[in-house]
KEKE-3310 file (N, C-alpha, C; in steps of 0.2 Angstrom, whole numbers, plus 5000, padded with zeros to 4 digits):
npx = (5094:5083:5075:5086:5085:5072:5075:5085:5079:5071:5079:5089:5081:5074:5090:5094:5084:5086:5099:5098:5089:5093:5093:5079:5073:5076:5088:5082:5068:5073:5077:5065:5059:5069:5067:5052:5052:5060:5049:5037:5043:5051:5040:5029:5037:5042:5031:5028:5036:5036:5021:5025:5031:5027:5017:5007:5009:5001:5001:5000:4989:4982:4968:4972:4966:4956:4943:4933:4934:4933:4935:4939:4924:4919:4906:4903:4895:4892:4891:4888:4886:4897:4899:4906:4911:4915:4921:4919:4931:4923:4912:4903:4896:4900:4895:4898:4894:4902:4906:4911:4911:4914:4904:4901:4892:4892:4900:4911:4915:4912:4923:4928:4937:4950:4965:4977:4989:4999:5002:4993:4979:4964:4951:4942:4928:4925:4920:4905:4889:4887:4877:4875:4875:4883:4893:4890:4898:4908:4905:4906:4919:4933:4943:4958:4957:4959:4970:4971:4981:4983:5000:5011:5025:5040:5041:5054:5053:5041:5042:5053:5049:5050:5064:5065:5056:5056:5049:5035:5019:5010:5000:4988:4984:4977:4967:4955:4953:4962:4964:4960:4972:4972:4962:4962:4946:4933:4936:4951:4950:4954:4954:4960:4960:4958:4949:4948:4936:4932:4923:4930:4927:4920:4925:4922:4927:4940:4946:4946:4954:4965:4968:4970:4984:4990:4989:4997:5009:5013:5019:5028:5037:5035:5028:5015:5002:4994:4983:4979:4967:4964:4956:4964:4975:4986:5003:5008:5000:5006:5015:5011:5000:5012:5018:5006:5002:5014:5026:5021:5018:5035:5034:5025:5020:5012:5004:4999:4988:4986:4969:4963:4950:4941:4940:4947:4959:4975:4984:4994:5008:5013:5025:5023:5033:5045:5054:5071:5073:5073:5071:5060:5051:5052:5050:5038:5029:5032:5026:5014:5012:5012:5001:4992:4976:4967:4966:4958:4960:4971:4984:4982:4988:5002:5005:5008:5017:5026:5029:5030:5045:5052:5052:5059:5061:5064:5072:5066:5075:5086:5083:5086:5093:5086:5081:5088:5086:5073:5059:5047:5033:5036:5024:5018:5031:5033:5021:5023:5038:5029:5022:5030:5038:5028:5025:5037:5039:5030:5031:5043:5040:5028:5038:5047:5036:5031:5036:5038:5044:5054:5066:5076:5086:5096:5105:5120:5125:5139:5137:5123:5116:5115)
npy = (4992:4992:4980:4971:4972:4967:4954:4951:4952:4941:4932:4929:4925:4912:4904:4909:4900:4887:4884:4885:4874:4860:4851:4851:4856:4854:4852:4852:4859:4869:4875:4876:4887:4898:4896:4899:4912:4919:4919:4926:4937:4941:4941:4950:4959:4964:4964:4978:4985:4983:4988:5002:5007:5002:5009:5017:5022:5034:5027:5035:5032:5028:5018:5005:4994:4984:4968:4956:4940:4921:4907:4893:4883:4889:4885:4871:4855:4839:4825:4812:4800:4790:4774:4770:4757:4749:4736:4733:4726:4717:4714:4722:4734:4748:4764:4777:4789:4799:4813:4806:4810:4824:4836:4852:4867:4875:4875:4884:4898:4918:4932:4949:4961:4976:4984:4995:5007:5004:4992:4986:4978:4984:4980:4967:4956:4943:4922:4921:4916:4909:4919:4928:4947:4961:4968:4985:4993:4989:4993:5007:5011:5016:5017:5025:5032:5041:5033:5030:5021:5011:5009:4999:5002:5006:5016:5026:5037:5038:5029:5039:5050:5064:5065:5073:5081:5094:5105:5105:5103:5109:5107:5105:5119:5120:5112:5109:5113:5105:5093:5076:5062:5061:5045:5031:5028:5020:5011:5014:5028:5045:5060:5073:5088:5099:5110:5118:5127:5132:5134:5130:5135:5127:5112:5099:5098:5102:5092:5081:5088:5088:5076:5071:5080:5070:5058:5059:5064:5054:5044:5045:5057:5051:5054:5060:5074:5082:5095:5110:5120:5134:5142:5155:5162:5163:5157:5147:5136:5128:5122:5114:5107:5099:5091:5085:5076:5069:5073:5071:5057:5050:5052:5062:5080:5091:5105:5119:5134:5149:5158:5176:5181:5184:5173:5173:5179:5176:5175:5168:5155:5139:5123:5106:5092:5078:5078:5080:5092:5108:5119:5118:5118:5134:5140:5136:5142:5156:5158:5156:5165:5178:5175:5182:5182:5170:5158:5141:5135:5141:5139:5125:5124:5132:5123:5112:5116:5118:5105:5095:5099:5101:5092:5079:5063:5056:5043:5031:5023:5033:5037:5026:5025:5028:5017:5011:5020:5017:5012:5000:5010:5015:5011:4999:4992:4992:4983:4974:4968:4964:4952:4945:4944:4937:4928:4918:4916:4908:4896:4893:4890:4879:4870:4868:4860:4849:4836:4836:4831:4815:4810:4803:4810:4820:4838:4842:4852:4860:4846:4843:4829:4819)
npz = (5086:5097:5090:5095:5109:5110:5108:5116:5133:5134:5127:5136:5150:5146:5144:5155:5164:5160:5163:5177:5180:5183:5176:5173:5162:5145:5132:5120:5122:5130:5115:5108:5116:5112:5099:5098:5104:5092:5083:5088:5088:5079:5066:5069:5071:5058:5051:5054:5052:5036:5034:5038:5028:5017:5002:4990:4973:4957:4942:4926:4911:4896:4890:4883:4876:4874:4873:4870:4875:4874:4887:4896:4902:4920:4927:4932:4935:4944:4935:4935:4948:4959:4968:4983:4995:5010:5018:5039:5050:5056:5048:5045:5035:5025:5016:5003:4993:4981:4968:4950:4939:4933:4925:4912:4910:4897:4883:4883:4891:4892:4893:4896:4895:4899:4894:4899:4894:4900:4902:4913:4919:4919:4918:4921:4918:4920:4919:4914:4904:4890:4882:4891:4892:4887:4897:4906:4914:4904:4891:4891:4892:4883:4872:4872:4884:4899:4911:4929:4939:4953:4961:4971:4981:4989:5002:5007:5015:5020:5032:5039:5040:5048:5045:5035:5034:5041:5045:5053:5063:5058:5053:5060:5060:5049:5047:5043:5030:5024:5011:5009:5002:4986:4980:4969:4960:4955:4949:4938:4940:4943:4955:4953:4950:4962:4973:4988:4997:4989:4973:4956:4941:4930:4934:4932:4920:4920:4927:4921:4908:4916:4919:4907:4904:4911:4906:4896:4900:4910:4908:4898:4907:4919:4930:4940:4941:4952:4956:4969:4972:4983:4996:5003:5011:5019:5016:5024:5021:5013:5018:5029:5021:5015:5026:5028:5019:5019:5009:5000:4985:4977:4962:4961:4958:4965:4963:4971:4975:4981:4985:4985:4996:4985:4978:4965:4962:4963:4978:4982:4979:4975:4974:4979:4979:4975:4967:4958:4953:4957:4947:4939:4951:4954:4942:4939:4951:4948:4936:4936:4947:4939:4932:4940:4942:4943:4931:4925:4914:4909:4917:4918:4904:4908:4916:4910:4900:4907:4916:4906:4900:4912:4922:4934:4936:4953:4960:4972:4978:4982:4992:5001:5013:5023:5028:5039:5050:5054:5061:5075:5080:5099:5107:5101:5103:5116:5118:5113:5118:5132:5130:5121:5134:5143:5138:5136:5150:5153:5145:5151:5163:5159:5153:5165:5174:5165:5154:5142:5131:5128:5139:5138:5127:5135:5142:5147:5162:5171:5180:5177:5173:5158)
capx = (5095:5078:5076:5091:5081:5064:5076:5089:5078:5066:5082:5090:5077:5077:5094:5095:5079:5088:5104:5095:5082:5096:5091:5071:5071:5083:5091:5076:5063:5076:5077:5059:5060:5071:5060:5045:5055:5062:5044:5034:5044:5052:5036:5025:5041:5043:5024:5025:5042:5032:5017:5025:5037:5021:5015:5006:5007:4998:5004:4996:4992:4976:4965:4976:4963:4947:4942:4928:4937:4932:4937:4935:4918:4919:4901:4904:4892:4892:4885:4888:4889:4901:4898:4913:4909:4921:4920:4927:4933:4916:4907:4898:4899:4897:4897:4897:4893:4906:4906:4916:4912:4910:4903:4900:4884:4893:4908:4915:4912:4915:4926:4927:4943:4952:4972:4981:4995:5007:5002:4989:4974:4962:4944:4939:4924:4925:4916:4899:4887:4887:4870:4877:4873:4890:4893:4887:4907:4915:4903:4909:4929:4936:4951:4963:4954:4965:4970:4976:4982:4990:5004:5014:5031:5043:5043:5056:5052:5036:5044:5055:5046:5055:5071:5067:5052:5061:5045:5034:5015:5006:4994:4981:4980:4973:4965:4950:4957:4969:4960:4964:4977:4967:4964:4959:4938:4928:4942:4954:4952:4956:4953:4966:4959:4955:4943:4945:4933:4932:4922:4932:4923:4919:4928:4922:4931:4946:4949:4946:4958:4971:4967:4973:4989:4993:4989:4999:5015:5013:5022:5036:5041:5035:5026:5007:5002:4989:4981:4975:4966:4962:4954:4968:4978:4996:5006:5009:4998:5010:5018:5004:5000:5017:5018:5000:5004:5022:5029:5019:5021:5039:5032:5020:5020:5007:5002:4994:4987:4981:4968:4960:4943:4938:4942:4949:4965:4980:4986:5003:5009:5019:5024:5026:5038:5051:5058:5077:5072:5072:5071:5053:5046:5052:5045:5031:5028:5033:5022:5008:5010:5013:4994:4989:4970:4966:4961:4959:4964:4977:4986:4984:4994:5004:5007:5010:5023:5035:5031:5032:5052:5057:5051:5064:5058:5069:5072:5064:5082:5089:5083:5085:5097:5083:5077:5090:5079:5064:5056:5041:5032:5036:5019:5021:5037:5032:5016:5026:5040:5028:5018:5035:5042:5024:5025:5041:5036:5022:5034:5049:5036:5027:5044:5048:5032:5029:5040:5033:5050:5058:5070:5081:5090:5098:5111:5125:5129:5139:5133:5118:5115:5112)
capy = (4992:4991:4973:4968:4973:4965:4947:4952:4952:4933:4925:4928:4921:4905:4902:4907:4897:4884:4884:4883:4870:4857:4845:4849:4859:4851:4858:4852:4864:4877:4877:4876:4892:4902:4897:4904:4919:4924:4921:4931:4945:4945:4941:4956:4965:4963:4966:4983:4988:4984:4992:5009:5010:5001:5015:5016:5029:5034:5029:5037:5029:5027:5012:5005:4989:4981:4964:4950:4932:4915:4905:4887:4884:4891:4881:4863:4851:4834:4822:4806:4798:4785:4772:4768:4755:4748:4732:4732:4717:4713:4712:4728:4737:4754:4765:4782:4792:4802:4812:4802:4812:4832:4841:4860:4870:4876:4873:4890:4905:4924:4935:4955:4965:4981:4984:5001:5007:5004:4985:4987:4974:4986:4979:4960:4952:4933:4917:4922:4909:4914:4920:4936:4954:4965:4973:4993:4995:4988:4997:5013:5011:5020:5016:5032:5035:5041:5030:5030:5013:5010:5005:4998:5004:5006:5022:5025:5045:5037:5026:5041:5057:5069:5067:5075:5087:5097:5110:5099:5106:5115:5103:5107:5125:5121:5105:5107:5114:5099:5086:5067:5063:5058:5037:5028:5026:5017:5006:5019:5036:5050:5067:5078:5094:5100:5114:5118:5132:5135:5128:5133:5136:5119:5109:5092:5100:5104:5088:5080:5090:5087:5068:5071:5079:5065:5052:5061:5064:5051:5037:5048:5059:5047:5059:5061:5079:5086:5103:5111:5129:5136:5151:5154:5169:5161:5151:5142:5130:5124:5117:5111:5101:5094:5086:5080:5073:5068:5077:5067:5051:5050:5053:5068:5085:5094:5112:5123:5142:5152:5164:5179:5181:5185:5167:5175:5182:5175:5175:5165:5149:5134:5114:5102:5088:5076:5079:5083:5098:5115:5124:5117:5125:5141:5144:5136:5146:5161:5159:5156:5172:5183:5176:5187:5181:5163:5154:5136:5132:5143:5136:5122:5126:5133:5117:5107:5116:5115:5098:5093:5099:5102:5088:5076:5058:5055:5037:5032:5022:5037:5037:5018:5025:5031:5013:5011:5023:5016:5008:5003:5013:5014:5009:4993:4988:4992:4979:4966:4964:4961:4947:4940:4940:4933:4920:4913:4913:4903:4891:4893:4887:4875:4865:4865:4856:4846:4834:4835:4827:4809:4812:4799:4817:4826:4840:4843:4859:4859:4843:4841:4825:4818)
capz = (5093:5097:5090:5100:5117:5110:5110:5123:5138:5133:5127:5144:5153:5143:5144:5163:5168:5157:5168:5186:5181:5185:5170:5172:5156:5142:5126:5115:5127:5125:5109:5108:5118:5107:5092:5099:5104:5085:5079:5091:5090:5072:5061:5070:5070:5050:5046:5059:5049:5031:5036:5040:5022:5010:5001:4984:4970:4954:4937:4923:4906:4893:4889:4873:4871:4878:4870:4873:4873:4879:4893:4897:4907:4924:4929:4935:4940:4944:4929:4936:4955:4959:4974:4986:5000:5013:5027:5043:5052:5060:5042:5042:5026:5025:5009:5003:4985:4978:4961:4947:4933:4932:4918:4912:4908:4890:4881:4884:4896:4889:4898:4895:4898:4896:4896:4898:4889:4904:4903:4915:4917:4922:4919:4920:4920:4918:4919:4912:4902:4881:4882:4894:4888:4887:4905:4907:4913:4900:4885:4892:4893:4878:4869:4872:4890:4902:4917:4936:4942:4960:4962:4978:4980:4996:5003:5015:5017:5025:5038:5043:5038:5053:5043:5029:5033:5046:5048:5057:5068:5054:5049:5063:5059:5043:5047:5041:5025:5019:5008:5007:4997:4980:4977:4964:4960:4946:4944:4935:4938:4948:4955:4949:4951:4969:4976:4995:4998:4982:4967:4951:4934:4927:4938:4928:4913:4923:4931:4913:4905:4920:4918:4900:4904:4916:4901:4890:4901:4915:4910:4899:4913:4926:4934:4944:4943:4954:4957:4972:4971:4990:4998:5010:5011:5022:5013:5027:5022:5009:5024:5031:5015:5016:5032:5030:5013:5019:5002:4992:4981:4973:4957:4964:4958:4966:4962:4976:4972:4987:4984:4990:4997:4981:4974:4960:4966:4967:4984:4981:4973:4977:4973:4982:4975:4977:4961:4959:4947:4959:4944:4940:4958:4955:4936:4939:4955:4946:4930:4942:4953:4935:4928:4945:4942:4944:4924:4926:4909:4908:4921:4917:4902:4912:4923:4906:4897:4914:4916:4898:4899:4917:4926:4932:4942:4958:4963:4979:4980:4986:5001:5007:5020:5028:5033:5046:5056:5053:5068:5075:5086:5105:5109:5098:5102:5124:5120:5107:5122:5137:5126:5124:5140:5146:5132:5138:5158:5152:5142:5156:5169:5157:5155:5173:5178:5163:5153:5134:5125:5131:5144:5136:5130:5142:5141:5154:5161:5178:5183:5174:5168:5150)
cpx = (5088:5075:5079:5088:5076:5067:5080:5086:5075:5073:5085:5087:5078:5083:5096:5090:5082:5096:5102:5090:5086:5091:5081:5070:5078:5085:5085:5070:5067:5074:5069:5056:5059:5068:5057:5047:5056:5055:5040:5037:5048:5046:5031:5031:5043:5037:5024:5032:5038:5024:5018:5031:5032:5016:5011:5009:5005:5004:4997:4997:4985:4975:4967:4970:4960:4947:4937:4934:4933:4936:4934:4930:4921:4913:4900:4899:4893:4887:4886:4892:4890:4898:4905:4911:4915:4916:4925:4927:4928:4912:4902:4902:4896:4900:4897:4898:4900:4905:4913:4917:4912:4909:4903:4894:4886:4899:4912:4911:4914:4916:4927:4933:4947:4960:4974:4988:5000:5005:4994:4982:4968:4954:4944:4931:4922:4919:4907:4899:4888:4881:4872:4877:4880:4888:4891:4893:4907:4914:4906:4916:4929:4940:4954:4960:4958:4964:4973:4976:4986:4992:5009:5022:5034:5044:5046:5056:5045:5036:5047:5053:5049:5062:5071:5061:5053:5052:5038:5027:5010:5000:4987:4979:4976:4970:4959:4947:4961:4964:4965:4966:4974:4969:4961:4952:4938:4933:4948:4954:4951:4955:4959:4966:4956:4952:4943:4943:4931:4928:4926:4927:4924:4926:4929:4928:4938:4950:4948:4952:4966:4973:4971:4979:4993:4995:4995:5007:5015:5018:5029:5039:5041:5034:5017:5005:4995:4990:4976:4972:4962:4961:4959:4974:4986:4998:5009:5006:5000:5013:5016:5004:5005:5018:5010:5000:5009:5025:5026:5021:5028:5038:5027:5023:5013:5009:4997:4994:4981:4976:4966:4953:4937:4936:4944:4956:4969:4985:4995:5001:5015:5018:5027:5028:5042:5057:5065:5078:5070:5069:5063:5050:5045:5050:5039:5025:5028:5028:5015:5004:5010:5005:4990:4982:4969:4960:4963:4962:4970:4982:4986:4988:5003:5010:5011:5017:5028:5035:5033:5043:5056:5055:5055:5064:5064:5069:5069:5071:5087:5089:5083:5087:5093:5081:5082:5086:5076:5063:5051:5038:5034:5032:5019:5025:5038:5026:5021:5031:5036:5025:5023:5037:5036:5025:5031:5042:5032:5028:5041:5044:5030:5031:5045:5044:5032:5036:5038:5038:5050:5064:5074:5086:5093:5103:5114:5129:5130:5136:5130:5116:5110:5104)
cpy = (4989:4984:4969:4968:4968:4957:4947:4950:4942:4929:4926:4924:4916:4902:4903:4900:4891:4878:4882:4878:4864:4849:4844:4853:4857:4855:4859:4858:4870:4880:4878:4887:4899:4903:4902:4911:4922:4925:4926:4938:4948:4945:4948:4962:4969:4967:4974:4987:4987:4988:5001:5011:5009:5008:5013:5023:5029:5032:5030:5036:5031:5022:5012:4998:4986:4977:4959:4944:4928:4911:4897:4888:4884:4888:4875:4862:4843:4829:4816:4804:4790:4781:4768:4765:4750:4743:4732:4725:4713:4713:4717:4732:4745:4758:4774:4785:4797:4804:4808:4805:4819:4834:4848:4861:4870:4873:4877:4895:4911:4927:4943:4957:4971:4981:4993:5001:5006:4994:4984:4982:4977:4986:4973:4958:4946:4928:4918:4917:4914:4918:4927:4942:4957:4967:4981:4994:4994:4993:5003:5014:5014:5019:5025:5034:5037:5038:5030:5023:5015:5007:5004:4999:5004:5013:5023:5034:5043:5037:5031:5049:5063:5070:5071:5080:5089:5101:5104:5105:5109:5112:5104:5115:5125:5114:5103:5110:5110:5094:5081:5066:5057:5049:5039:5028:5023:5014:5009:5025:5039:5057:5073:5086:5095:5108:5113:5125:5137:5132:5132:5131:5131:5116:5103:5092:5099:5098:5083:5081:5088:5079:5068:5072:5074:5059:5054:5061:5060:5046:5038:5052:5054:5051:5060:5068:5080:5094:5104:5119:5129:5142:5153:5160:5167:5155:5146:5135:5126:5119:5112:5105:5095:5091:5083:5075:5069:5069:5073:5063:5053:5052:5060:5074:5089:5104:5116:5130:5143:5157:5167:5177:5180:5178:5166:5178:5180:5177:5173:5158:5144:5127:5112:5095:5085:5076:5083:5091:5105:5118:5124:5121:5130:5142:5143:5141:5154:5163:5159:5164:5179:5182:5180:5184:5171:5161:5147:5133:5133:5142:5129:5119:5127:5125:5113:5107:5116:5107:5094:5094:5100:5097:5083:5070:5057:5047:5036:5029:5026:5038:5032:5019:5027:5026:5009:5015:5022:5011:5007:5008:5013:5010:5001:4991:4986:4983:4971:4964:4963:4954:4944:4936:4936:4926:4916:4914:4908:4896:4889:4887:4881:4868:4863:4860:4848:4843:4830:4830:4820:4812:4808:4804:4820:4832:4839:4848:4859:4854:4839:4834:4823:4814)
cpz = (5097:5096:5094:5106:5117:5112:5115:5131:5139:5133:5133:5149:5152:5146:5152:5167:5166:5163:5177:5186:5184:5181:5169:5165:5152:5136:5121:5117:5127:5120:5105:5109:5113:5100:5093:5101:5096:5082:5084:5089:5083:5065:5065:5069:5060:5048:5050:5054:5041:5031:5035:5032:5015:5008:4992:4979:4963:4947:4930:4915:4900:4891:4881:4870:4877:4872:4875:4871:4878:4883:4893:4903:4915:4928:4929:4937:4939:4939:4932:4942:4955:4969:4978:4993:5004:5019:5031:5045:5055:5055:5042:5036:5026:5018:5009:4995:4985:4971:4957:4942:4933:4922:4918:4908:4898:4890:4883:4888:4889:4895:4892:4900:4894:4898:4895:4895:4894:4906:4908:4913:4921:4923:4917:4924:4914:4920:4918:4906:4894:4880:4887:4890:4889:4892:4903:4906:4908:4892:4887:4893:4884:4875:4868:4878:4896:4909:4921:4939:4947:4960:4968:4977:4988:4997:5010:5018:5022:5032:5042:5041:5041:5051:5039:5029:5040:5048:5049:5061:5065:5052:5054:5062:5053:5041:5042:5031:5020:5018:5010:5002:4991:4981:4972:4962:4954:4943:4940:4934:4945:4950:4957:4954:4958:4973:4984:4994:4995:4978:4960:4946:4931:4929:4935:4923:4914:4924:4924:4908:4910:4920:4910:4899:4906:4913:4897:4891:4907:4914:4906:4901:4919:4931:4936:4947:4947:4957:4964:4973:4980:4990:5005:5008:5014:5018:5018:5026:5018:5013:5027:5027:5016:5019:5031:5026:5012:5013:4998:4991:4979:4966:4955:4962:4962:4967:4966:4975:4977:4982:4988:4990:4992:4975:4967:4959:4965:4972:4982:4979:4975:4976:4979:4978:4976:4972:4964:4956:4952:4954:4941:4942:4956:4949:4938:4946:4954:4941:4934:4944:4945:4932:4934:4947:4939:4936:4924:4921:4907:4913:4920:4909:4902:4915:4915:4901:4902:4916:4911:4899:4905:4924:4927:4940:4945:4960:4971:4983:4984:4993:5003:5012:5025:5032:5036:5051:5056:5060:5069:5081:5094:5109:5108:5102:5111:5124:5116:5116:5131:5134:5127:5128:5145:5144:5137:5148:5156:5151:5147:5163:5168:5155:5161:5176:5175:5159:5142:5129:5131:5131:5142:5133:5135:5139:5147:5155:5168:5182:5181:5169:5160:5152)
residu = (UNK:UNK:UNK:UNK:UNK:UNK:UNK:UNK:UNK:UNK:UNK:UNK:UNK:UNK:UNK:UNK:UNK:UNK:UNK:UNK:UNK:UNK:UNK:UNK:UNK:UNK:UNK:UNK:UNK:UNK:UNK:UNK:UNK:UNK:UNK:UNK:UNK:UNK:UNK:UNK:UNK:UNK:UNK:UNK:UNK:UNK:UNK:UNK:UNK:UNK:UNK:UNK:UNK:UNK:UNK:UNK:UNK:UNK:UNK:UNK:UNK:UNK:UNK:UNK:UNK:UNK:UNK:UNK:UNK:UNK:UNK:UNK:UNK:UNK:UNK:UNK:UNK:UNK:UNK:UNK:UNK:UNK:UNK:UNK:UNK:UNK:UNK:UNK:UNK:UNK:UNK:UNK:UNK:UNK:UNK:UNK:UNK:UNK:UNK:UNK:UNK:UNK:UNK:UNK:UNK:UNK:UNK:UNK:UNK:UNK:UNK:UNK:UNK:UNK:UNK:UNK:UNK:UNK:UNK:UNK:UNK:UNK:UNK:UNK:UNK:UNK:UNK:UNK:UNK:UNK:UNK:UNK:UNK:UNK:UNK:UNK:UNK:UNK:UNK:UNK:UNK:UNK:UNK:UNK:UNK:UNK:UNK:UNK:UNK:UNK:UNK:UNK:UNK:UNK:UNK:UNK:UNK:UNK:UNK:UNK:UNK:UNK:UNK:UNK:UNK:UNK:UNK:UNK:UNK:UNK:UNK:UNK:UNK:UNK:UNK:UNK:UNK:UNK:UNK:UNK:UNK:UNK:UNK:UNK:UNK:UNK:UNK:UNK:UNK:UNK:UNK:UNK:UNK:UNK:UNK:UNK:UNK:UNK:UNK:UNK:UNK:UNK:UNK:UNK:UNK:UNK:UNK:UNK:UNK:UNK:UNK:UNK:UNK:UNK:UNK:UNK:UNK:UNK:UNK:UNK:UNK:UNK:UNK:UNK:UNK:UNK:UNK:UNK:UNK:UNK:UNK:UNK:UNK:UNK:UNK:UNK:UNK:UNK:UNK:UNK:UNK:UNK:UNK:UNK:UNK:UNK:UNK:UNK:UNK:UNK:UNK:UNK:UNK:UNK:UNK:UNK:UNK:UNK:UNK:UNK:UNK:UNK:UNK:UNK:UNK:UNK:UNK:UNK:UNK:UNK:UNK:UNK:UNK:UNK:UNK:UNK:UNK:UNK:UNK:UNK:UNK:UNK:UNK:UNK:UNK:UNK:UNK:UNK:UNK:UNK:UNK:UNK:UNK:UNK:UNK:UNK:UNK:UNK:UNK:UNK:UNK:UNK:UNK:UNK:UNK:UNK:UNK:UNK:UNK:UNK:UNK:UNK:UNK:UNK:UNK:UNK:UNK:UNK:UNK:UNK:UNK:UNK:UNK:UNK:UNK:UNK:UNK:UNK:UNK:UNK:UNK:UNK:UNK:UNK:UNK:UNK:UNK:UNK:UNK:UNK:UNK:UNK:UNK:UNK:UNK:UNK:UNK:UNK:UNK:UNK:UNK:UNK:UNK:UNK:UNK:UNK:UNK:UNK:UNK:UNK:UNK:UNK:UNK:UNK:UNK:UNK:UNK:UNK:UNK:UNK)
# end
């Protein structure tokens, strides 16, 4: 509906200024019009509807092969200038160089590259001369290393988020509390394990080992586990997390564990998840609140044998229905149709003065001659 309004009011104009011009604006200038109307208002409206559904999310895999190869040379230069001269019809002659031949520095370059086991081309470095020392990156890549790669996916829980997270306003009470929702760094890897307020006992270790799970079952469940340990006593802030995180990736399990004061405690325990698998939440929520005393390993355990068997990826297909409701902003969609209808005043009142095509067209409407 909302589109229909953005054209509804321009193309009116058009088509009335069109009608009253009494032959000053002809079909071609119209249709000129209507052009510049669909594109104004359908390519920002396109990118403001992909924008608000483009989403990434983690797939989790290990470095199954790094190799050196060579490459034809990347280093061109000119070995040989050609001369190209021209007269004009008053006998001046004028000229100008061109290359005729190019050469290269070697025969070959060498190029350095690593692949993950989900196909993944996650380290390149190409066109260097043979004389090049192996990269620092590329020596430390590992064969069996575990990796996070983004990937672009359609999410349409993004575009309409109010549909489907009904509890809604919680994210400022615990503002300064909610992390950002992990990327990518160093090319492939991720930060798993998370500490608000908190630092857990070898945290490196932790998020290591969590990287390890990720490798181990990310690509055969289809799943991106992260952990967050908080010093936070209401579990409201599971809610919180939700709408600030909008339920997470598709593929996302995340595991949140309040504590007390103590940072030792268990407070309470909850996922967040889009997965079809309820039964998951509750063990894993349950196993959690029975270890009483927060052990990083052991929990992480914990996290591995319920995803290892009760973890179950959901289509993000399922929700396509959702982008019937997707829209852009109000704001948006308030500035997109003044622009328009400036636009085609400009063009309405640009035709009427001026006469850009040959009049030898005409149309005829009551009248109006060809």
């Amino acid at each position: 509906m909302s589109l229909f309004l953005l054209l509804f009011i321009p193309i009116v104009l058009a088509v009335g200024a069109f009608l009253l011009s009494k032959g000053k604006i002809d079909l071609r200038e119209l249709a000129v019009q209507l052009g510049v109307t669909l594109l104004i208002v359908l390519v920002p409206y396109g990118i403001a509807l992909y924008s608000k559904t483009s989403d990434t999310e983690i797939w989790n895999g290990v470095i199954a092969s790094k190799d050196k190869s060579t490459q034809h040379c990347c280093h061109p230069y000119c070995c040989q200038t050609c001369e190209s001269c021209t007269t004009d019809s008053k006998g001046n002659r004028s000229c100008h160089s061109y290359c005729c031949r190019t050469c290269y520095y070697h025969s070959n370059d060498v190029r350095w590259d690593a692949y993950s086991s989900n196909g993944e081309h996650v380290y390149s470095d190409s066109c260097n001369s043979p004389s090049t020392s192996e990269p620092p990156r590329y020596t430390v890549i590992r064969i069996g290393e575990p990796t996070a790669v983004e990937h672009s996916y359609t999410n349409y829980i993004k575009g309409a988020p109010d549909t489907l997270l009904r509890r809604t306003g919680q994210v400022e009470r615990f503002k300064s509390k909610i992390p950002p929702y992990p990327e990518v760094y160093d090319l492939y890897r991720a930060q798993r394990f998370i500490g608000v307020n908190v630092k857990p006992p070898d945290p490196v270790g932790l998020n290591d080992r969590l990287s390890e799970i990720n490798a181990k079952w990310g690509a055969k469940r289809k799943v991106n586990v992260t952990v967050i340990v908080v010093k936070e006593t209401d579990q409201m802030y599971l809610e919180a997390l939700k709408e600030a995180w909008i339920g997470g990736k598709i593929n996302d399990i995340v595991v949140v564990v309040g504590l007390y004061d103590d940072a030792e405690t268990i407070a309470w325990a909850g996922v967040v998840s889009w997965t079809p698998s309820e039964q998951i939440k509750v063990d894993l929520r349950n196993r959690i609140l029975d270890m009483e005393k927060f052990g990083g390993y052991r929990l992480l355990t914990v996290i591995e044998e319920e995803v290892s068997t009760k973890f179950e990826h959901r289509r993000i297909s399922e929700f396509e229905y959702l982008n019937a409701s997707i829209t852009p902003s109000s704001t948006f969609k308030l500035v997109l149709g003044i622009i328009v209808i400036l636009v085609n005043l400009g063009m309405i009142l640009f035709f009427w003065i001026n006469d850009p095509f040959d009049r030898t067209f005409r149309s005829s409407y009551n009248g109006f001659r060809y």
